[in-house]
VOGU-3710 file (C-alpha; in Angstrom, 3 decimals, decimal comma):
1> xxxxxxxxxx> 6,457/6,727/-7,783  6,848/3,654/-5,127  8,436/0,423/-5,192  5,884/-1,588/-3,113  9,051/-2,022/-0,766  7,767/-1,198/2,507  9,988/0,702/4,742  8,607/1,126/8,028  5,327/0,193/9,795  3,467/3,596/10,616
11> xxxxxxxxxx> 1,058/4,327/14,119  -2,153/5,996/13,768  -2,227/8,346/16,244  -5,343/10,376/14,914  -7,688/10,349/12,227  -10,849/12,662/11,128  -13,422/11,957/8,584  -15,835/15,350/7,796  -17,486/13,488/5,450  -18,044/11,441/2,629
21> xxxxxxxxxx> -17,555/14,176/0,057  -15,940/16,796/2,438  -12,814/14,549/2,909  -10,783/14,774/6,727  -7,634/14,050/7,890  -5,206/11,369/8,878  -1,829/11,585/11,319  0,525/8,945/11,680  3,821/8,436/13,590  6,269/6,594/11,698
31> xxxxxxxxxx> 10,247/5,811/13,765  12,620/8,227/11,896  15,442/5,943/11,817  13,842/3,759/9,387  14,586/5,899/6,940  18,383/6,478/6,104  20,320/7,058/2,617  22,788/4,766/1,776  25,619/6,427/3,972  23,066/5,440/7,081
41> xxxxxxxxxx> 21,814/9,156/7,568  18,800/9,205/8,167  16,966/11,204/5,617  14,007/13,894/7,024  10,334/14,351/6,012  9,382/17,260/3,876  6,273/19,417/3,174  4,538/18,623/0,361  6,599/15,389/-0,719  4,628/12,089/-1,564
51> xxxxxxxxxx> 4,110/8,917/1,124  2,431/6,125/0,012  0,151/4,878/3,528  -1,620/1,570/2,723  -0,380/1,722/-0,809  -2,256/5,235/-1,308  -0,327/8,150/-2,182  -0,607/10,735/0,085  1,040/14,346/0,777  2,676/15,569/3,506
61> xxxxxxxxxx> 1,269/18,884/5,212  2,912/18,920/8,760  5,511/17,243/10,277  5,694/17,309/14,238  8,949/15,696/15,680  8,567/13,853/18,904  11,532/12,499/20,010  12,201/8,873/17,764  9,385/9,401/15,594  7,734/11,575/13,680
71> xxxxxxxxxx> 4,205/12,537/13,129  2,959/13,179/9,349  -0,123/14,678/8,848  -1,960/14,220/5,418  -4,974/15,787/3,957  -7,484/13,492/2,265  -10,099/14,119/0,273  -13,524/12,413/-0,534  -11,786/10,741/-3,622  -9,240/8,870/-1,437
81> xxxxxxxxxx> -12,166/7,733/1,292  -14,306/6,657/-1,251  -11,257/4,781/-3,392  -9,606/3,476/-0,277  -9,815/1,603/2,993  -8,331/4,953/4,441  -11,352/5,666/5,994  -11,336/3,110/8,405  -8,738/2,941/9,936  -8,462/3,535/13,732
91> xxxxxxxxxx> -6,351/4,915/16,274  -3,600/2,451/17,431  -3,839/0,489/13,947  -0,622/0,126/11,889  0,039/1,324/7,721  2,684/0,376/5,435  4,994/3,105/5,061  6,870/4,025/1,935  8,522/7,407/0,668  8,781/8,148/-2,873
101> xxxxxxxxxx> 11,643/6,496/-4,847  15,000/8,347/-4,675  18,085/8,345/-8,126  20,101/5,853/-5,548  17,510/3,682/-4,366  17,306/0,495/-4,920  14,472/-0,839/-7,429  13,471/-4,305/-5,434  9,369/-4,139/-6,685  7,786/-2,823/-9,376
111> xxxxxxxxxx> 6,387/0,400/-10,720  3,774/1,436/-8,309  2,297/4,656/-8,557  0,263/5,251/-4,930  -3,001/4,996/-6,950  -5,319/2,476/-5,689  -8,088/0,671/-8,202  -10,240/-0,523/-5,122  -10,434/-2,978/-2,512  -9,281/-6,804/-2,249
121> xxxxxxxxxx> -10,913/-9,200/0,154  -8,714/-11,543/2,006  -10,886/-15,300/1,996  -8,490/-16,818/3,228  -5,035/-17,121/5,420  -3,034/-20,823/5,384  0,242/-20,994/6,970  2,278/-23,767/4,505  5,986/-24,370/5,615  7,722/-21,346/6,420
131> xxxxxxxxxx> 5,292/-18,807/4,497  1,771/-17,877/5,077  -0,870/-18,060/1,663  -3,222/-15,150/1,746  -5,899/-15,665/-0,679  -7,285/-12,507/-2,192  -10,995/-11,613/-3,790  -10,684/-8,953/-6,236  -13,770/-6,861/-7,385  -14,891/-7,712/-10,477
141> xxxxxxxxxx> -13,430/-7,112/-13,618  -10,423/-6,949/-12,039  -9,285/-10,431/-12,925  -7,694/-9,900/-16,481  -4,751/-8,166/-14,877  -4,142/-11,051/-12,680  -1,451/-13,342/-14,318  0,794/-15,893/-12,612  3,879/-14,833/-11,733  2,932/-10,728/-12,288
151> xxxxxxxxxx> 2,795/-8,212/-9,995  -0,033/-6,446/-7,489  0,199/-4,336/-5,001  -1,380/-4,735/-1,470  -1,719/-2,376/0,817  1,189/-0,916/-0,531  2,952/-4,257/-0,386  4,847/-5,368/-4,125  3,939/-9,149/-4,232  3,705/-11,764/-6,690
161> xxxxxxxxxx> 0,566/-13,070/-7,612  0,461/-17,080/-7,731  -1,919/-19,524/-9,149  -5,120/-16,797/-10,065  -8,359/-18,848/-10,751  -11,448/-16,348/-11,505  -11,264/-13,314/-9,701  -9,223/-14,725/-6,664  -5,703/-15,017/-6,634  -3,096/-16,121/-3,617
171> xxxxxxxxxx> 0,627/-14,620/-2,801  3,158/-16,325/-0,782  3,757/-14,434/2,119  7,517/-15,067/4,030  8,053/-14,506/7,965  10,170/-11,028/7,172  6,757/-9,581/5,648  4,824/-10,422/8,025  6,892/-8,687/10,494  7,852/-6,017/9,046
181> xxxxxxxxxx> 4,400/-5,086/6,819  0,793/-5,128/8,890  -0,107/-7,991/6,995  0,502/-10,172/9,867  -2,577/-8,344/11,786  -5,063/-8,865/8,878  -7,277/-11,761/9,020  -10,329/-13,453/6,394  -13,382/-10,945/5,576  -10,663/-7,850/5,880
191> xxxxxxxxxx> -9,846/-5,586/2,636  -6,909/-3,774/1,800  -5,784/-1,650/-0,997  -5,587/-2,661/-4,425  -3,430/-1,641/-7,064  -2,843/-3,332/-10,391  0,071/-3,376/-12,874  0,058/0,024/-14,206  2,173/-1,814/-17,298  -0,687/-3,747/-17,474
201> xxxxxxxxxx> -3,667/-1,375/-17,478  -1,583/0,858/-20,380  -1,227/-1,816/-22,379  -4,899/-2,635/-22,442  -5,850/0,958/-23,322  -3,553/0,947/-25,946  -4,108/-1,897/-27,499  -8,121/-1,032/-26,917  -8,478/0,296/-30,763  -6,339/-2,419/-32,377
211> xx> -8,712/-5,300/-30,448  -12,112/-4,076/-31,154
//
């Protein structure tokens, strides 16, 4: 389970897609001294243990040190190409980081679980005082988990969804974000990963029987 805290940007340094169904691979480099415990050691990678890249939870199944940073490499199967934007992604480009939650970490997001619904379209980018608006298309259906003032999860990013009208929504976007998340290299007609409230999509299946 993630936070939708990002904690370091991440470098594609490879990528292979055998196919559609066959699945492929994906390495990234990601600076280890991002990622400390609260007594400022900084914590290493391990085989096997969950990384959510892009908001899509991924395994670990090598880990190359090279000096700073580290190269991950992840296995991904046809599921995750044909779920996420994984599969295009190109050498050079950036990916949210995050590693599974620890007992002392902080709780700053929500409950995100690395398990994306499908793809958001950004329509539109409008920089307003000191933030940045990204407005967001989300496939449909997918608007009766949007309510203002809840929670989504882009690209691995926790935000706060403001003012959703139809299947669109916007989130306020602050300077730190944009630095420190690759949402300040996306621009209109671009999708990222989309995950909804999980609170929100139990409740509805719950509540399915008691509604029909």
């Amino acid at each position: 389970m993630f936070t939708g805290l990002i904690e370091a940007k991440g470098t594609v340094v490879a990528t292979r897609v055998a196919g559609s169904q066959e699945g492929g691979d994906l390495w990234v480099s990601v600076p280890a001294g991002k990622f400390r415990n609260s007594k400022g050691e900084v914590l290493p990678f391990e085989m096997g243990e969950s990384v959510s890249i892009n908001g899509a939870c991924l395994t670990v199944v090598e880990i190359v040190p090279t000096g700073d940073d580290i190269r991950l490499k992840f296995e991904l199967s046809g599921e995750t190409y044909a779920r996420t934007s994984l599969g295009s992604v190109s050498e050079g480009g950036s990916v949210n980081v995050e590693r599974a939650m620890t007992g002392e970490k902080r709780f700053g997001g929500h409950i995100v679980q690395g398990h994306v619904d499908g793809l958001a379209e950004i329509v539109s980018i409008s920089p307003t005082g000191n933030s940045v608006v990204f407005r967001f298309k989300v496939p449909a259906g997918g608007s009766r988990y949007l309510i203002d003032k809840g929670s989504v999860t882009l690209d691995g990013i926790s935000l706060t969804v403001v003012s959703p009208d139809g299947d669109e929504f916007a989130v306020w976007v602050i300077p730190h974000t944009l630095q420190e998340t690759n949402l300040g290299d996306r621009r209109p007609g671009d999708v990222v990963n989309l995950e909804y409230d999980v609170v929100a999509k139990y409740l509805e299946k719950l509540s399915g029987p008691y509604r029909a």
